[in-house]
N, C-alpha and C positions, 0 to 999 in steps of 0.2 A: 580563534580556536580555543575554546573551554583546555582547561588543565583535566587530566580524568581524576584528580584526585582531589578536584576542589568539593567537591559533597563527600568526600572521606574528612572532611576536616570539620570538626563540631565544638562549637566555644559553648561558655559557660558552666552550663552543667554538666554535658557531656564530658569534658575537660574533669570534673570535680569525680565522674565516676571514675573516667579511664584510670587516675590516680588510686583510688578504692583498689580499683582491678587489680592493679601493680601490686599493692601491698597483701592482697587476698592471694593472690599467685594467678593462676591460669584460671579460665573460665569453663566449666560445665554445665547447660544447661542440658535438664533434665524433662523426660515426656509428663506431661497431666494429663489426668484420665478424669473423665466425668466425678462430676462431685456437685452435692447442693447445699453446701456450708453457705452461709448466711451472712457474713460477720462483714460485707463490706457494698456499701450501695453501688458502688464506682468498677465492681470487680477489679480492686490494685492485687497486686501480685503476692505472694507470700515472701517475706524474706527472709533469705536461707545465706547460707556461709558462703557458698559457691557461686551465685549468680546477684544481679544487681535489682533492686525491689523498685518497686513504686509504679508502674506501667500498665494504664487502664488500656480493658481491649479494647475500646475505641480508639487508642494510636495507632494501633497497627493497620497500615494501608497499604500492605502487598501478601496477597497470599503467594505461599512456595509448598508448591505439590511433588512429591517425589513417590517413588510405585518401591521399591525395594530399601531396606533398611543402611546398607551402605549407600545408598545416592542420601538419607537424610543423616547418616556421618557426612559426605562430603561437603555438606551444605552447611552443617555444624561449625566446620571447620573456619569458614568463610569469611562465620561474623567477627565483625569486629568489638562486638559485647553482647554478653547472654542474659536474658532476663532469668528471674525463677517462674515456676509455674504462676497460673491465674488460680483466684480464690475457688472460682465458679465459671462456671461456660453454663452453656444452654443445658438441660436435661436429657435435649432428644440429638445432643450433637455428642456422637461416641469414638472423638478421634484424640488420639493422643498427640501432645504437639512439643515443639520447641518454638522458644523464645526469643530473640533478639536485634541486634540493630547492625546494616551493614552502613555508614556513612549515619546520611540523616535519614535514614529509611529503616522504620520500626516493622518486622517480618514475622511473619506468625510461619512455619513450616513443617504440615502435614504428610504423613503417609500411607500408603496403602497397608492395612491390616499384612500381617508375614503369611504370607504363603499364598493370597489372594492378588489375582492380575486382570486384567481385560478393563474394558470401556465401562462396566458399569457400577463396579468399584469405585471406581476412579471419581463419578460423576456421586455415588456417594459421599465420597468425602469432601469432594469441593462444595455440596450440597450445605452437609454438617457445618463445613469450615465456615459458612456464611450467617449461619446461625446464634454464634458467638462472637464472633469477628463482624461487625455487620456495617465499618466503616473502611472494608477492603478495597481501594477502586481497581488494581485488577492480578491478573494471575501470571505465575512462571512454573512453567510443567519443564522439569528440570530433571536430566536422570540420561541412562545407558539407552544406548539402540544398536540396529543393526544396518553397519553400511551398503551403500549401494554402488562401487566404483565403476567407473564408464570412463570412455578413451577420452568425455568432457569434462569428467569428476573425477582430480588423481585423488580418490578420497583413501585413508590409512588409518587404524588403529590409535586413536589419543586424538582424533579428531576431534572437531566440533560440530553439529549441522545446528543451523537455525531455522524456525520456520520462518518464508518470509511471501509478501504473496506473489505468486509468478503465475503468467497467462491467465485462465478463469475462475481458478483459485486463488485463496486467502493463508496457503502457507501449508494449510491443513489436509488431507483427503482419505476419507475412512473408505478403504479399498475395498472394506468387504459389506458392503450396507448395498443393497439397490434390490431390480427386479432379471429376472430373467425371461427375454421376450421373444418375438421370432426367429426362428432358427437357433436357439438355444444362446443368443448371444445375453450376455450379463450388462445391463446399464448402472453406472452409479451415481446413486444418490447422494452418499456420505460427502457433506461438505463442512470443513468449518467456517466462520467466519474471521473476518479479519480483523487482526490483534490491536488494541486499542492505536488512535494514532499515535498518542504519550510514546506508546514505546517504538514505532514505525520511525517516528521524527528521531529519537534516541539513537535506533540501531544505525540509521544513516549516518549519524556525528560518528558514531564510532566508527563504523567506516572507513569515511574522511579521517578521521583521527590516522586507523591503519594503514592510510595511504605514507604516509612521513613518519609516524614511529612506531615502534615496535610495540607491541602487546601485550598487556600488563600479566598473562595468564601464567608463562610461568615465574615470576615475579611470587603471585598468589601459591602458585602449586610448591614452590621453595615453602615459604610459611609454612604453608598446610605439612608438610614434610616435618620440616623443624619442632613443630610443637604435635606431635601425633606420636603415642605409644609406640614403643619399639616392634611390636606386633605387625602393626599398622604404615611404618614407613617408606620399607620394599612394595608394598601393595597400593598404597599413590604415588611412587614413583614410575618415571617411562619403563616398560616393560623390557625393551632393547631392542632393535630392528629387525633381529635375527626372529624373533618371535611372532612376526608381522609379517605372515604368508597369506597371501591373496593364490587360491588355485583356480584354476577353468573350472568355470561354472557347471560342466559335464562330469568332472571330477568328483565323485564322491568320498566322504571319509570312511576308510576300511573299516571302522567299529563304531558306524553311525548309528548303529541297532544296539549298541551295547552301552551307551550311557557315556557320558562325561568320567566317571569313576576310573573307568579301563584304561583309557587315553587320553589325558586331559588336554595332552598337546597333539602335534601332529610327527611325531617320531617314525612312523610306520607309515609315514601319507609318500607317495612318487614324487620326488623331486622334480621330476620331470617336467610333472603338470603344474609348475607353478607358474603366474602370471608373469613374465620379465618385467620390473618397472624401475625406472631411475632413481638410483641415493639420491636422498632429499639432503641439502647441506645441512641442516640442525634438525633435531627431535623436538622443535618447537611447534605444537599445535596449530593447521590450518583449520580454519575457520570457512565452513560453507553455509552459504544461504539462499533457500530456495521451496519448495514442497517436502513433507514429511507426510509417509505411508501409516495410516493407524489404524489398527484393526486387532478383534480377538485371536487372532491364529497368529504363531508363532511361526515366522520364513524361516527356514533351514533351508533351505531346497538354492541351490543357487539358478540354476537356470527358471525358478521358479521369481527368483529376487529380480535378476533381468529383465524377463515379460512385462513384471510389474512396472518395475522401474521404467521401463524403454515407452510403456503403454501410457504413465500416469506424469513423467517427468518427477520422478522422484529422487530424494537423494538416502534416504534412510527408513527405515522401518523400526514400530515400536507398538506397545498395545495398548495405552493409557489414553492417548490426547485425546482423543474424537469423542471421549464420555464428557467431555465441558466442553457442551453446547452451550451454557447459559452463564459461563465463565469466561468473561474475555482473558484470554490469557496468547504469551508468547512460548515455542517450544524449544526448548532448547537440550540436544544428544549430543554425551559425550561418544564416540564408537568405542564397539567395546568389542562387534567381531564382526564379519563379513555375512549374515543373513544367507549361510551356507552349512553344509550338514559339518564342516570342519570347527564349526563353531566350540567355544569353552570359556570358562570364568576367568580367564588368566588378566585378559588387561579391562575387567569389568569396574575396579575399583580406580583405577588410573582415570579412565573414559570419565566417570562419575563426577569427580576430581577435578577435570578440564572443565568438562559443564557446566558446572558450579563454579569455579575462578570465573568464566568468562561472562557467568550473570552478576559476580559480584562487579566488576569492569563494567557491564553495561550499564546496573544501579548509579555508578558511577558521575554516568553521563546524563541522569534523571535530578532536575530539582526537585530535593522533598515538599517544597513548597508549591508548586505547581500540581504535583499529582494529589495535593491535598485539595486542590482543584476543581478536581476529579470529583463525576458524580459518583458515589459508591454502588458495588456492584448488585447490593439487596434492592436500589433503588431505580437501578435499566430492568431488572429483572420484573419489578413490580410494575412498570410503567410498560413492559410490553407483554404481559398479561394483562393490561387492562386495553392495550391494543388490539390483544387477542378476541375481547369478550365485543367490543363495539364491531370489530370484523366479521364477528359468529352471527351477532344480532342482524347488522345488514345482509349477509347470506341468508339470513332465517326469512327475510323481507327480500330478497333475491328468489326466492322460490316463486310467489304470487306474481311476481312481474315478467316472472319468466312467463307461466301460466299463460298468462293476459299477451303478451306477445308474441308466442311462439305461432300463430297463425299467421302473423302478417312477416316474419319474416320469413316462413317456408314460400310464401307467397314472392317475397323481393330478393333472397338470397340468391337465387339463380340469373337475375339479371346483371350484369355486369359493372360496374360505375366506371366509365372512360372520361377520364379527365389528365389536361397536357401540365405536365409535370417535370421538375428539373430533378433528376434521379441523383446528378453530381452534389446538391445541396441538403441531400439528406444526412441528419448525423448517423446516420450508420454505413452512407455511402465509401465505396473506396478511396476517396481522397481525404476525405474525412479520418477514416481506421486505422490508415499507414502513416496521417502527419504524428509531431512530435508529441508528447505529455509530460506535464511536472515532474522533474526528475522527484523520484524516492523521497521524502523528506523536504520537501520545498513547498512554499507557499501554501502552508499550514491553515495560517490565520484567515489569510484568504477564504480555502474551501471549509473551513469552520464554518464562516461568515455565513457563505452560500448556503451552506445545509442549513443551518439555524435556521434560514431565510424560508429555504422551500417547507420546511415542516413546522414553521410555526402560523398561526390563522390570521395575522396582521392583518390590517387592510393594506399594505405597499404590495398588491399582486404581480408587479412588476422592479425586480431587482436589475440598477444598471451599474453595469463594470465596465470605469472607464477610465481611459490612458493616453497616453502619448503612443504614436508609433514604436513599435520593439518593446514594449514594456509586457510581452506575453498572453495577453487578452485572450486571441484567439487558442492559445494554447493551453492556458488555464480553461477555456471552453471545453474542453476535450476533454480534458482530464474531471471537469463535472459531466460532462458527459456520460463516463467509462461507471464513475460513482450514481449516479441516481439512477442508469438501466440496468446496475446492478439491484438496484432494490425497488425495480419494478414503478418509477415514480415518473420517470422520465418519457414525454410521448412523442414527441415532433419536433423537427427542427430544422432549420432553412438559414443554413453557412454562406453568405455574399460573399462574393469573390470578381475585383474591379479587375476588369479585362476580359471575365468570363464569360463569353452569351450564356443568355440566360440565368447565370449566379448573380450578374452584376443589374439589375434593375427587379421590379415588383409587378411584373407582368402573371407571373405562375405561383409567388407566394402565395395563397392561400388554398390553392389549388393542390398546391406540395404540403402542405401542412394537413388538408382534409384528407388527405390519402394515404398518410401516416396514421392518424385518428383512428382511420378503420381498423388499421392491423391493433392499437392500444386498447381500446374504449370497446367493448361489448356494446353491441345495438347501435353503433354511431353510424354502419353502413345504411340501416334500416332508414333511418330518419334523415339521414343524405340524401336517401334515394326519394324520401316525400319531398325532400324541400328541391331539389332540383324539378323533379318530375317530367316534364316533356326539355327540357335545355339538355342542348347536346356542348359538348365540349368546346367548340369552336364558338356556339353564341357565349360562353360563360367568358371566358377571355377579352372578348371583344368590349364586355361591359366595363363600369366604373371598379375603383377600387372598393367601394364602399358597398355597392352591390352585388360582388362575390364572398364580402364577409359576409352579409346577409345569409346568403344562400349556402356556403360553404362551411361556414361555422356559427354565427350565430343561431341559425334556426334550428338545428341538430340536435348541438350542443344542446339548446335549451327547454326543448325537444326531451330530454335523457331521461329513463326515471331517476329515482332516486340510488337504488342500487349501485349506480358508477363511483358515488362518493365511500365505495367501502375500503376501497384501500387509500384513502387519503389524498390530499396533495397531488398534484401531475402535473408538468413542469414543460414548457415549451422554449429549446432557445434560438435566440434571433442572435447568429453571430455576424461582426463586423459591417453590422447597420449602415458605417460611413462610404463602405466599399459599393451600396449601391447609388450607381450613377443617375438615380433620379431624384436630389435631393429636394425637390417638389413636394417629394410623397413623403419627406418624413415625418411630419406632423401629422399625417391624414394614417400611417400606417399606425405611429405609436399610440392615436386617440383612438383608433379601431380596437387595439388590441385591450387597451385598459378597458371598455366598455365587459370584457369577458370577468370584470369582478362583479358582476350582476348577475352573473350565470347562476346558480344554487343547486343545481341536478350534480354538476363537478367541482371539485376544488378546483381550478386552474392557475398557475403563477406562472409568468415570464421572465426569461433571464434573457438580457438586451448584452451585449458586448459594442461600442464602439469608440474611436480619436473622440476629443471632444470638438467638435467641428462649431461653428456661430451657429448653422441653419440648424446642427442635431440639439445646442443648446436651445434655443428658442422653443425649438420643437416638445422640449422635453420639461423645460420648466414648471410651464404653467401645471403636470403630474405631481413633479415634486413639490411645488406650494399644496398642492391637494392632498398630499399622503398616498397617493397612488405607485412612488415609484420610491425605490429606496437606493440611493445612489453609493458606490462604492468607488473613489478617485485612488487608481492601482499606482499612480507615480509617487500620492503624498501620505496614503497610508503604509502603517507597519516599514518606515524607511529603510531600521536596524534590522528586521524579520528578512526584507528585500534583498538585501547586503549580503547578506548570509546565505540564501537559498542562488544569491547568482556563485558565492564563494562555493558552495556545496556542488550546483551545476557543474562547474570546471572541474573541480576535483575529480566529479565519476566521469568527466568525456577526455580527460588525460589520463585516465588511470587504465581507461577503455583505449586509447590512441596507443598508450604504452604497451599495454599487451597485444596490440594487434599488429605494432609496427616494432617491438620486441625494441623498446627504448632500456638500455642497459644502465644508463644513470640511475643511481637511487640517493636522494628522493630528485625526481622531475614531475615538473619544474623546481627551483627552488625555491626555498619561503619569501625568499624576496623579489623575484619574479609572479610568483602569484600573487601575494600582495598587492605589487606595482600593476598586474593584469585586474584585479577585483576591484582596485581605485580608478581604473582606466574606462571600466565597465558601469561603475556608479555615480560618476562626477561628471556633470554636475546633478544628473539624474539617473537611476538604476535604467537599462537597457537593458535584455537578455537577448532583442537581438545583436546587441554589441557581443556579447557572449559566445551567442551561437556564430555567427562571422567566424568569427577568430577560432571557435574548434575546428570548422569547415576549410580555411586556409593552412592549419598547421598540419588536417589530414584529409586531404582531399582522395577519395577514394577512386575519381577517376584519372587521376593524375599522381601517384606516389612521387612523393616527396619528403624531405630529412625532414621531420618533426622537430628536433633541437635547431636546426637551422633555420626550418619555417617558423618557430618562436623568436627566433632574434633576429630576423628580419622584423617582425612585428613589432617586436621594442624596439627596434633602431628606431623605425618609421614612423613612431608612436609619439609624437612630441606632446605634452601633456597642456602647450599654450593653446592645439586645435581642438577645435568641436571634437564630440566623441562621432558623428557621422565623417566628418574628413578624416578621422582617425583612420575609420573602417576605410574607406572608398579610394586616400592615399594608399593605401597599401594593396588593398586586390588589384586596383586598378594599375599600379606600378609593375606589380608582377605578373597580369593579363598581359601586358604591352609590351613585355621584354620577352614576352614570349610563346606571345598572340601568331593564330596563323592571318593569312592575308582576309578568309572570312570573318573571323570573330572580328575584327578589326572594323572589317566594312559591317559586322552587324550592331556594334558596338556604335556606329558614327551614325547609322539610320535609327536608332531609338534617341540617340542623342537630338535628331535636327528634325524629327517626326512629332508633327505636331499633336495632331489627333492620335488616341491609342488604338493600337492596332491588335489584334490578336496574335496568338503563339502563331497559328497556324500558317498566316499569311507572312509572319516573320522569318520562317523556319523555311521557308518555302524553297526561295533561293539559292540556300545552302547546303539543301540535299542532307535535312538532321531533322533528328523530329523534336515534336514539341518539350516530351518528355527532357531532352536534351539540355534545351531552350530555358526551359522553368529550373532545372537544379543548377543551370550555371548562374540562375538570377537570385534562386531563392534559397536565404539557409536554411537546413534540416531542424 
């Protein structure tokens, strides 16, 4: 576990200013305004009495946006050394800025113009900011909101929200952007995108950090107290509790029509109607993380806040973020009132205050050197404008081909394609949707890898990810999954599953694959329907394996105009390859599929998951001697990355078990018990189903049992001389047995003495339970 203060600590020369600073007194950095003074090629800084010189704006690698002029005090406050202004910015960038450095992270931190708000202000300034600054890699939209409290969010005054991405969202969602369509209902459009990983991986460690210590925010917010004008000290300090009234959202404020001037509190509001909610034991900032509501319009309206909220899964409202569309950036709201007509400025500078402490915290947990990494943000921008223009050109050339084929497909669109398909093996199937995915922050390097993979034009059209049993494969599947049907790249895919009819042999794969194609690929039914022609479904199956590629995908496929290749790359994956029980056909499946790097109408790339078995090795070789396949060994790559992502894993599934089974200890487990659990889990090789076991056993959801209890059963039993599988299988199977009824016992002894594999179904049979049953007592979540 990182220290949060090891990137606050800066040798050499930072050391030689901090010294400077001391003897100068206190730091003021001051706003620069456009200027075209000449006098420095490198744009260094001017040096002034007050702030520290020499800082080309090419160091600076984090832009910090804030909408109102105290959120850019609060942020001021922050740093820990203030530059002076720059000689010169760009001409056409007209934003005034501050200067300096929190840890090893050099900050440039802009504002919105005084008196101007909404989205596209906003996206002016991060526009300009990039102009000047043009080695930013990414953003922190930092500043006051309005909360959105629910019986699931005790959220309160001094809060924190973070965006972060939850359901089909990236963190962000601009409420008020869409169309309004039948029956008057409103669809929305407004979406952000999701916040760089750099900072996704970050916000997880912190976290896990929060799970065992306390939080460095007010820590920070003392500071900021301490060295802040006498004016200014009452106004980032906590407001008081007694000030932090939540009323029924039906409740309106008696002088809501009369301005903030009149009433600035709620002295005149019905006691009555306020919310009852529990003392909190400390005035110390909770931190929430989830969707944040953005849009031009200002919520007052409380029952208007709830709709929203209830409708969108939100937790706060604000009006700036959703204008940086082209700015990866993270959100972060201090609260500052309830997004109801009883609103007022009172804890606007406090909220501000929390915000800002808790981005300097999360700076914290970011190596400067890593985000220097980072491709800068002038340079995704530029690279997806010129995405944009090869898109426009193939649309342009999209037109004539339509042209040319819209007659033969009015022609075949109405006839139907029947072909026998395995519906359970598709990735968007329900078994598929509801398995598990990379917890938050895990296995980074991994879906790096991946991506790289899919969007670069390599000849390896086929990436394989492979493991030992429990090392995650299929899981990590899923989770590229969730990532490339977000962005439209992802087309087909056919999940093996040993024991399953149908999932478990290559009887219907290609058949399951063409029939995804239709719904992906424009025009692919068209040319389906030529290449089949008079084959009905029943002779298509009956044929070889090599004779329904033909017909199901190669000829289609190659078949395509050219138009298909306008969105790039499309991605097909084959999960847990070793799970089908005809290892005959692995060879003859994986040379079918590489032949599709000859296709040219489509970019197509496959992603293979499987054990590394002798027959899938042999099978696979002779690709990888050819450069066809590009192989990825999940046990021996990124060991230390491994280590971490299974440490991270337990963290959020006990921190999850904690609050659902209302575990009173803090911290639980202890550091030396997770420790002992994350060496139990890695040694002598990383396992995440070792992992997940052991969440499943300490909380079994169909069996409640003590969680501190069911953990030291599992250390008792845990002798560190066994395999880490006897680890697992001693322990369930000791406490299955001690407390097994007379079936599981007798079904327990017929898998054991069953030669052949039998299915759920005829297993389940006898016992009067279904399968469903059957599968979660065998398999962990």
């Amino acid at each position: 576990m990182p220290n949060p203060n090891d990137n606050l600590a800066i040798g050499g020369e930072a050391n030689m200013r901090s010294t400077l600073k001391r003897s100068r007194g206190p730091e003021s950095p001051t706003c620069t305004k456009s200027s075209n003074i000449q006098s420095s090629k490198r744009n260094r800084a001017i040096d002034t009495p007050d702030a520290e010189p020499g800082i080309a704006a090419e160091e600076f690698t984090v832009g910090w946006v804030c909408a109102l002029p105290l959120e850019m005090a609060a942020a001021k406050g922050m740093l820990d050394q203030s530059y002076s202004d720059l000689q010169q910015q760009d001409p056409a960038d007209h934003n005034s800025y501050m200067l300096g450095r929190i840890g090893g992270h050099h900050i440039v931190i802009a504002c919105l113009p005084t008196g101007v708000y909404g989205t596209t202000p906003a996206a002016t300034v991060a526009k300009d900011l990039l102009r000047t600054f043009k080695s930013v890699r990414f953003g922190l939209m930092v500043g006051i909101g309005g909360g959105a409290p629910s019986s699931l969010n005790d959220i309160r005054l001094g809060d924190v929200v973070v965006s972060k991405p939850s359901g089909t969202h990236g963190g962000l969602i601009q409420y008020d952007r869409g169309k309004t369509v039948q029956e008057g209902e409103f669809q929305r459009t407004g979406s952000l995108n999701m916040p760089p990983q750099l900072l996704l991986t970050a916000l997880s460690r912190l976290q896990a950090e929060h799970l065992s210590k306390e939080s460095l925010i007010p820590q920070f917010l003392s500071e900021l107290v301490a060295k802040s004008p006498k004016r200014m000290k009452k106004k980032f300090s906590y407001q008081g509790s007694s000030n932090d009234c939540l009323f029924k959202p039906e409740y309106d404020h008696p002088d809501r029509d009369s301005g903030d001037a009149v009433d600035p509190g709620c002295s005149q509001c019905d006691t009555a109607q306020k919310v009852r909610r529990e003392a909190r034991d400390d005035t110390d900032p909770v931190i929430h993380y989830g969707n944040i509501a953005s849009g031009n319009k200002v919520i007052k309206h409380g029952k208007t806040r709830d709709q929203l909220s209830k409708a969108l899964g939100t937790l706060c409202f604000e009006m700036e973020a959703a204008g940086l569309q082209d700015f990866p950036c993270l959100v972060i709201r201090g609260i500052c009132d309830y997004a109801d007509s009883h609103k007022n400025k009172m804890w606007q500078e406090y909220a501000a205050a929390t915000a800002a402490a808790f981005t300097k915290e999360l700076l914290s947990f970011i190596p400067p050197e890593r985000v220097r990494q980072e491709q800068p943000v002038p340079q995704l921008v530029s690279v997806a404008k010129e995405q944009l223009q090869v898109t426009t050109q193939h649309l342009n050339v999209s037109s004539e081909h339509l042209v040319e084929h819209k007659r033969t497909n009015e022609l075949l669109e109405d006839r139907p394609i029947e072909l026998r398909v395995v519906h359970e093996a598709y990735y968007d199937s329900a078994n598929v949707r509801d398995s598990p995915r990379c917890e938050m922050g895990t296995r980074t390097q991994v879906m790096k890898r991946i991506t790289q993979w899919a969007e670069n034009d390599s000849s390896e059209i086929t990436f394989w990810l492979v493991g030992p049993a429990g090392t995650g494969k299929s899981t990590i599947a899923r989770s590229v999954v969730d990532s490339l049907a977000s962005q439209n790249r992802l087309v087909a895919g056919y999940f093996f599953k040993r024991g399953e009819q149908g999932r478990n042999d290559t009887t219907r794969l290609f058949s399951t694959l063409a029939m995804q194609l239709i719904e992906a690929i424009p025009l692919f039914k068209c040319y389906l329907q030529k290449s089949l022609d008079s084959l009905d479904k029943d002779a298509i199956e009956q044929r070889s394996l090599e004779f329904q590629f033909d017909k199901l995908l190669w000829n289609p496929l190659g078949a395509l105009p050219p138009v298909s290749t306008s969105q790039g790359s499309k991605v097909i994956i084959i999960d847990a390859l070793d799970e089908c029980e005809r290892p005959e056909h692995y060879s003859r499946v994986l040379g079918l599929l590489s032949r599709l790097c000859d296709i040219t109408t489509v970019n197509l790339r496959i992603l293979i998951t499987s054990r590394s078995s002798p027959k899938i090795i042999d099978a696979i070789e002779p690709l990888v001697i050819s450069k066809v396949v590009l192989s990825l060994e999940l046990h021996r790559e990124f060991p230390e990355d491994t280590k971490d992502d299974i440490r991270t894993f337990l963290e959020a599934r006990f921190a999850d078990i904690k609050k659902k089974r209302t575990v009173q200890q803090t911290p639980w487990p202890v550091a030396d018990d997770l420790d002992r659990l994350v060496k139990l889990a890695t040694n002598p090789e990383p396992l995440f189903i070792y992992a997940a076991t052991l969440c499943r056993f300490i909380y079994d959801e169909q069996r409640p049992r003590n969680p501190k209890t069911q953990l030291k059963l599992w250390l008792k039993q845990c002798e560190e001389n066994k395999s880490q599988l006897d680890q697992i299988y001693d322990t369930v199977l000791s406490q299955a047995f001690s407390s097994a009824s007379e079936n599981m016992l007798v079904f327990i002894g017929t898998i054991t003495c069953n030669v052949a594999d039998a299915p759920w179904s005829t297993m389940s049979a006898p016992f009067f339970t279904s399968t469903f049953y059957i599968g979660w007592k065998l398999f962990p979540s």
